[in-house]
GUKOL-954174 format. One record per residue: x, y, z of N, C-alpha, C in turn; residue number from 1. Coordinates in steps of 0.05 Angstrom, whole numbers, padded with zeros to 5 digits. Layout:
N
[atom [X,Y,Z],[X,Y,Z],[X,Y,Z],NUM]
...
This chain:
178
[atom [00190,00482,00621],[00183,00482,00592],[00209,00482,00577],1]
[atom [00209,00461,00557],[00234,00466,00541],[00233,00464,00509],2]
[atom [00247,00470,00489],[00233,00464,00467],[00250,00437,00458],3]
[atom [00233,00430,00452],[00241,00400,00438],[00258,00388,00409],4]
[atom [00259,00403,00395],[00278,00399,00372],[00276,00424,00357],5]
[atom [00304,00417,00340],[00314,00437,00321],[00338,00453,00324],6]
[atom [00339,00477,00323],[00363,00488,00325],[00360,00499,00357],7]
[atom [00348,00491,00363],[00342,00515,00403],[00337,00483,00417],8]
[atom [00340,00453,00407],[00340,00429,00416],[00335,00434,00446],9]
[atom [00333,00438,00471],[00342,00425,00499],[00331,00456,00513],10]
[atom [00327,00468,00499],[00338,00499,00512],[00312,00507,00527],11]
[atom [00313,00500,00548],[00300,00508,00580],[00277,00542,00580],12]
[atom [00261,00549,00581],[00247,00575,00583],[00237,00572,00598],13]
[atom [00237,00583,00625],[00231,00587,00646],[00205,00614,00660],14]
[atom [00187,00617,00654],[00172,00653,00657],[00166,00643,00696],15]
[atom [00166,00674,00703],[00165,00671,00734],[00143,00644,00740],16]
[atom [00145,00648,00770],[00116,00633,00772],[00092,00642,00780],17]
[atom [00088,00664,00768],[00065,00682,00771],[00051,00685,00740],18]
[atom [00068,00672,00725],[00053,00662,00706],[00022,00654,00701],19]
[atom [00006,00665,00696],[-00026,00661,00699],[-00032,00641,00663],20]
[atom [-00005,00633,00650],[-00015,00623,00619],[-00012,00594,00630],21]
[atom [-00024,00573,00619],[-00016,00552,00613],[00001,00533,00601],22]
[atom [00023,00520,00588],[00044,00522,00569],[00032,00501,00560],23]
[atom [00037,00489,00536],[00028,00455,00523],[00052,00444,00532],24]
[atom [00039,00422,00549],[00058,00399,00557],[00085,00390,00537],25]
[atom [00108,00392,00550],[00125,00380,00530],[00116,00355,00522],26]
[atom [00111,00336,00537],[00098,00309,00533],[00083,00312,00509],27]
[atom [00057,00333,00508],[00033,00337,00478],[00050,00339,00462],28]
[atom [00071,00375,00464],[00086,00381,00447],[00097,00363,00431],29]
[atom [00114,00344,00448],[00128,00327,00427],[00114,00308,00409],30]
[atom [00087,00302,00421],[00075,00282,00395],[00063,00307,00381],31]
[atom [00055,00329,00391],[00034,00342,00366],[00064,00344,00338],32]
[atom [00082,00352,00345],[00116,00353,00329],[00119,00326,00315],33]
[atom [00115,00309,00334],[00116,00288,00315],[00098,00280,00293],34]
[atom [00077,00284,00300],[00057,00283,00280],[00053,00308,00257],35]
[atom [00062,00332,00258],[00065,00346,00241],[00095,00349,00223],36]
[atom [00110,00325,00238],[00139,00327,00217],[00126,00309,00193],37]
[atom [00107,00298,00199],[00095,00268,00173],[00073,00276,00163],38]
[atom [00065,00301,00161],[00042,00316,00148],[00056,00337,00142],39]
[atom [00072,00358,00147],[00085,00385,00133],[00108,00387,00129],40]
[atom [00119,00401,00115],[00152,00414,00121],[00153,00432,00136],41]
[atom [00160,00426,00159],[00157,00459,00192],[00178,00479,00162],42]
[atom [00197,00476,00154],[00212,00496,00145],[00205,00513,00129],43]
[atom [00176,00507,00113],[00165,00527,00091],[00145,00537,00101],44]
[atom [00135,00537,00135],[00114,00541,00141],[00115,00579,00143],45]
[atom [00084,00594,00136],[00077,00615,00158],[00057,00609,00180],46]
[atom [00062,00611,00204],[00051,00606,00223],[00034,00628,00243],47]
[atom [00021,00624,00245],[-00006,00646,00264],[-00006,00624,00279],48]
[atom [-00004,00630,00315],[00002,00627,00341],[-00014,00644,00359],49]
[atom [-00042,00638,00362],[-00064,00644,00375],[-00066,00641,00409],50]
[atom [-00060,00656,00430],[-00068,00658,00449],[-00035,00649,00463],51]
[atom [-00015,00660,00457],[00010,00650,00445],[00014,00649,00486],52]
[atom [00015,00662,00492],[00012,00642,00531],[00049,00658,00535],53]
[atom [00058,00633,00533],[00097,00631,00544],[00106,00639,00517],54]
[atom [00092,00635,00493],[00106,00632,00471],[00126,00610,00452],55]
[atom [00118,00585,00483],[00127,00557,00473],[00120,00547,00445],56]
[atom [00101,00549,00429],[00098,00533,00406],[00106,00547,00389],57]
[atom [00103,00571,00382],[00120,00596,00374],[00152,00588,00364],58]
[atom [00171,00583,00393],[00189,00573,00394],[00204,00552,00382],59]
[atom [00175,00527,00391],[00181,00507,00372],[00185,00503,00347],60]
[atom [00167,00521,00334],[00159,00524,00306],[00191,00539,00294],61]
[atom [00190,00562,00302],[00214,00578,00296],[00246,00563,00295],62]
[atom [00247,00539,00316],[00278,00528,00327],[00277,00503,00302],63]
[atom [00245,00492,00295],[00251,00477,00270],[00240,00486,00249],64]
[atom [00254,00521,00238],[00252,00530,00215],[00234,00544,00204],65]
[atom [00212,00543,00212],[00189,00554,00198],[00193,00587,00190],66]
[atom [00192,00592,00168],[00197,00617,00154],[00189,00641,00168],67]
[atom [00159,00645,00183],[00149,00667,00195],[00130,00652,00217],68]
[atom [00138,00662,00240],[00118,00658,00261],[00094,00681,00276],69]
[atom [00079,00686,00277],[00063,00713,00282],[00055,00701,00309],70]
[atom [00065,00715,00333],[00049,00702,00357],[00027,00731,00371],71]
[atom [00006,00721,00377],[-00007,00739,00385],[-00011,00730,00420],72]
[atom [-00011,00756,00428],[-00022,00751,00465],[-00025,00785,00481],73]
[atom [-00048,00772,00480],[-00057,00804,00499],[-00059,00810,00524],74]
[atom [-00046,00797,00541],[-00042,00794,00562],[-00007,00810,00570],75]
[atom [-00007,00831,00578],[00019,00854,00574],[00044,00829,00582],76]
[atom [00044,00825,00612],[00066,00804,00623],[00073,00784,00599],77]
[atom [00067,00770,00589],[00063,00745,00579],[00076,00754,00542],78]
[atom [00069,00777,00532],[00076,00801,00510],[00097,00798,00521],79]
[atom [00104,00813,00541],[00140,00825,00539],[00154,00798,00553],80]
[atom [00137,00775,00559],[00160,00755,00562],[00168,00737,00525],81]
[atom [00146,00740,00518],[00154,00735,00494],[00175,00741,00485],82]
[atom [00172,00772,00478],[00187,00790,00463],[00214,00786,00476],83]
[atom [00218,00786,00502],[00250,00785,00506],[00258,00755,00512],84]
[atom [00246,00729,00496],[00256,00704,00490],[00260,00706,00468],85]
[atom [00245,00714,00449],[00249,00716,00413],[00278,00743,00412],86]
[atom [00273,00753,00431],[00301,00773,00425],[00328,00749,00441],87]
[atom [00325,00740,00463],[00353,00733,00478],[00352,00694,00457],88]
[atom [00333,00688,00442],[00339,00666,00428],[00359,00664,00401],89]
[atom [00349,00704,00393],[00344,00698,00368],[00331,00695,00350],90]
[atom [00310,00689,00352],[00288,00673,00327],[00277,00698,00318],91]
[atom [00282,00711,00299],[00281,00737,00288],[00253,00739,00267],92]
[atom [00249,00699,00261],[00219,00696,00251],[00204,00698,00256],93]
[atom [00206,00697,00291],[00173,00709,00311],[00169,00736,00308],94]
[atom [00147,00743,00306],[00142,00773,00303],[00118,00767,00320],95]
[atom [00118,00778,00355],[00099,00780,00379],[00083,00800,00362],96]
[atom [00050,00804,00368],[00042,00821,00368],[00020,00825,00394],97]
[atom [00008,00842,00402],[00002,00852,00440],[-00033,00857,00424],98]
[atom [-00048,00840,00421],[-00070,00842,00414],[-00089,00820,00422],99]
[atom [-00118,00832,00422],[-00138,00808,00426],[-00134,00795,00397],100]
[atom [-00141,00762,00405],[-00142,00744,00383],[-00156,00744,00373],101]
[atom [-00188,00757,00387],[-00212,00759,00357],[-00207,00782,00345],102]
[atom [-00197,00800,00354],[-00192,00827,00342],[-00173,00820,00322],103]
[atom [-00157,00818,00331],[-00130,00812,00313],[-00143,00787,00288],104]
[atom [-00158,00766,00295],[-00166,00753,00269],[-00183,00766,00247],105]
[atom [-00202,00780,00259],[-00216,00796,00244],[-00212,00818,00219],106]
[atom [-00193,00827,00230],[-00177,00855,00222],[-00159,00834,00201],107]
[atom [-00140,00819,00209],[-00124,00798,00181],[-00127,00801,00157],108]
[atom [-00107,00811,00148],[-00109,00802,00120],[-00089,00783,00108],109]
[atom [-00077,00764,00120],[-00049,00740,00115],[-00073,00721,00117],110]
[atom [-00061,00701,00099],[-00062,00677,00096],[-00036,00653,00116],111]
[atom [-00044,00637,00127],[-00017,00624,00136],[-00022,00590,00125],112]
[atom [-00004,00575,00133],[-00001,00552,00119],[-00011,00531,00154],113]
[atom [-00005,00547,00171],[-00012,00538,00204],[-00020,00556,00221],114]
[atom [-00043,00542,00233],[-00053,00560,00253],[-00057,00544,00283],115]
[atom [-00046,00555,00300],[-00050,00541,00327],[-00055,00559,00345],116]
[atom [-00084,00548,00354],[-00098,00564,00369],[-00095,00552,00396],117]
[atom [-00087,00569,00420],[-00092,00548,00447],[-00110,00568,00466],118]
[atom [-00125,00573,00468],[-00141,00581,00485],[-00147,00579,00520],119]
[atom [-00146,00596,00536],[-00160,00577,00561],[-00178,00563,00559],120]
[atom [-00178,00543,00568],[-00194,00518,00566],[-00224,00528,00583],121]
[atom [-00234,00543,00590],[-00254,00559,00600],[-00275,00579,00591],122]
[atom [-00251,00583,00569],[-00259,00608,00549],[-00289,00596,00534],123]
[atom [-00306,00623,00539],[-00338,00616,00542],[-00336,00615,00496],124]
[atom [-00320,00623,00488],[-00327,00625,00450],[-00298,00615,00448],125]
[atom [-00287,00592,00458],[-00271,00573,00439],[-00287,00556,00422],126]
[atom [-00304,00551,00429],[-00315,00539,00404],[-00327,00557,00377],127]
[atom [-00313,00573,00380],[-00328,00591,00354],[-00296,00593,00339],128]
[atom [-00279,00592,00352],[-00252,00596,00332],[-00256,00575,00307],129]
[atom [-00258,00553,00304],[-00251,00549,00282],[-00268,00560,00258],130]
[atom [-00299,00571,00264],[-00314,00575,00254],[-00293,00611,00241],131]
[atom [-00284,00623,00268],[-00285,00649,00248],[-00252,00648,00234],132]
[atom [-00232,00626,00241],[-00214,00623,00219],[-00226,00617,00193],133]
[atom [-00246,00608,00188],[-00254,00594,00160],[-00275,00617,00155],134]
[atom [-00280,00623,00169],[-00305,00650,00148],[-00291,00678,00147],135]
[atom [-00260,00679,00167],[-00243,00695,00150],[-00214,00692,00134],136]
[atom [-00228,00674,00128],[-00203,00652,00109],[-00176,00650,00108],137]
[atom [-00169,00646,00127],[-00141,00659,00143],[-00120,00641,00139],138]
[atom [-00124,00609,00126],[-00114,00589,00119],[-00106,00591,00090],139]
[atom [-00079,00584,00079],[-00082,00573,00055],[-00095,00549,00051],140]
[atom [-00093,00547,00019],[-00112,00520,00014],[-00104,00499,00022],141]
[atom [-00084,00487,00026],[-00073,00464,00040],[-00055,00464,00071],142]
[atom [-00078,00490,00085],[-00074,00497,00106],[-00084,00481,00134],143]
[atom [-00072,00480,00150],[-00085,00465,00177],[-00092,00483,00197],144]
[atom [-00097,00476,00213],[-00117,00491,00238],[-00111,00471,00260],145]
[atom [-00103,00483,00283],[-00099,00468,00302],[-00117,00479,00329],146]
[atom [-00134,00468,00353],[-00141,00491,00367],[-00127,00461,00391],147]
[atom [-00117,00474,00407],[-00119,00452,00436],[-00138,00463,00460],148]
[atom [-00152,00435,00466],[-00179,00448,00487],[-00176,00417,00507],149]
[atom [-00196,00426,00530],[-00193,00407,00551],[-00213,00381,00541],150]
[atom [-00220,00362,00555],[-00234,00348,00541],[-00266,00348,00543],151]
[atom [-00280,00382,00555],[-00300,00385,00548],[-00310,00389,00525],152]
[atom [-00294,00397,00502],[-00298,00408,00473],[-00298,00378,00461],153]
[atom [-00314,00382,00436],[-00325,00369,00425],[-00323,00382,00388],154]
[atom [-00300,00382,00369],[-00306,00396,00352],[-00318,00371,00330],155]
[atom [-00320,00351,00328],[-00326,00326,00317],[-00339,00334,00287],156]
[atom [-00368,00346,00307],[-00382,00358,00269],[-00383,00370,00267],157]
[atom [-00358,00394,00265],[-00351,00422,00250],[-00342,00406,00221],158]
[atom [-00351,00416,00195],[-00352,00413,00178],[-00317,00415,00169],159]
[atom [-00298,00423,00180],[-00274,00419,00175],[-00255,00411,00189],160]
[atom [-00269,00394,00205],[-00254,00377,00222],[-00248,00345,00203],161]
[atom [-00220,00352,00219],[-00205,00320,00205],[-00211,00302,00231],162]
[atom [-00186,00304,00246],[-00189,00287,00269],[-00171,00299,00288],163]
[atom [-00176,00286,00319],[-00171,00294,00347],[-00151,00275,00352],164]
[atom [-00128,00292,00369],[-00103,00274,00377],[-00111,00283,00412],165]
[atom [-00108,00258,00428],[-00104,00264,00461],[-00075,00261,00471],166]
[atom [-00069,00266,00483],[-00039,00268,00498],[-00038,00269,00529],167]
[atom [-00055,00254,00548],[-00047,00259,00579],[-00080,00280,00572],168]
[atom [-00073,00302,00584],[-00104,00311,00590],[-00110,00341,00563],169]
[atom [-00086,00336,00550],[-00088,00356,00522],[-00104,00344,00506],170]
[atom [-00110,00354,00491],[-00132,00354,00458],[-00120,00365,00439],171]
[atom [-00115,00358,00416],[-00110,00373,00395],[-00128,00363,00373],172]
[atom [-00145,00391,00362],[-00163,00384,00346],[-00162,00396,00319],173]
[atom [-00153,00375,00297],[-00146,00389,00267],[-00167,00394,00248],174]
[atom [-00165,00417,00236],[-00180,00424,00213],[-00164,00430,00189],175]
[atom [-00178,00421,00168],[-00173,00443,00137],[-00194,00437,00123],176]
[atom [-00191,00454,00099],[-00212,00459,00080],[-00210,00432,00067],177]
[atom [-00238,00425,00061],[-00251,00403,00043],[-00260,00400,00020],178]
């Protein structure tokens, strides 16, 4: 896994291989990046980082600028690998936090400008995330929503769905308010 542009350009992150997260393909990564350099400014973003795994998109976000990154992961290993990449990088904008992601959405009271949710692709209520970002309004108004899922999901007619990007066997499925 490496991150792909910005100020951390090339820079290799490696977690054992007992790693039980999944990482987003650099291959996805780089087009979901490309496609959000031509829809946002990464530099004025706040970012909520859902089911944050390695902490790769986290990374990405932070190395091209984004003002505040909030990564959540409740999984202890996967927490303190975070925490000591955002410490040995630098990126002083990530702020890990060691919580469940419905818990932790629930409880919210921030607004962010991005939200990227990656879930295990197994997980029996991914399809309810985008539902409870928007009924706890966790988006600003010209906010996006990102969830990546395998290609059994189907978010098509959720009422704040834009449109679905594929990448190899990734999904990325966008929302905002209408």
């Amino acid at each position: 896994m490496r991150i792909v542009s910005g100020t951390h350009k090339g820079r290799r992150i490696t977690p054992d291989k007992s790693f039980k997260a999944r990482p987003t393909t650099d291959f996805a990564k780089e087009n979901l990046f490309n496609v959000l350099n031509n829809i946002v400014d990464i530099e004025e973003l706040s970012v909520l980082d859902l089911f944050g795994g390695t902490g790769g998109i986290s990374y990405e976000f932070a190395s091209r600028g984004a003002e505040k990154v909030i990564c959540v992961e409740l999984n202890h290993r996967h927490f303190a690998f975070i925490q000591k990449t955002v410490q040995e990088l630098g990126l002083d904008q990530i702020l890990p936090i060691k919580s469940d992601v419905f818990r932790f959405v629930k409880s919210c009271r921030q607004k962010f400008d991005m939200i990227f949710a990656d879930p295990p692709f197994d997980l029996k209520t991914l399809n309810t995330i985008p539902d409870l970002i928007f009924e706890k309004e966790l988006l600003n108004e010209k906010g996006t929503l990102i969830v990546e899922h395998g290609s059994k999901n189907d978010f098509s007619s959720h009422p704040n769905f834009t449109e679905k990007r594929t990448y190899g066997s990734v999904n990325f499925s966008f929302f905002e308010y209408k």
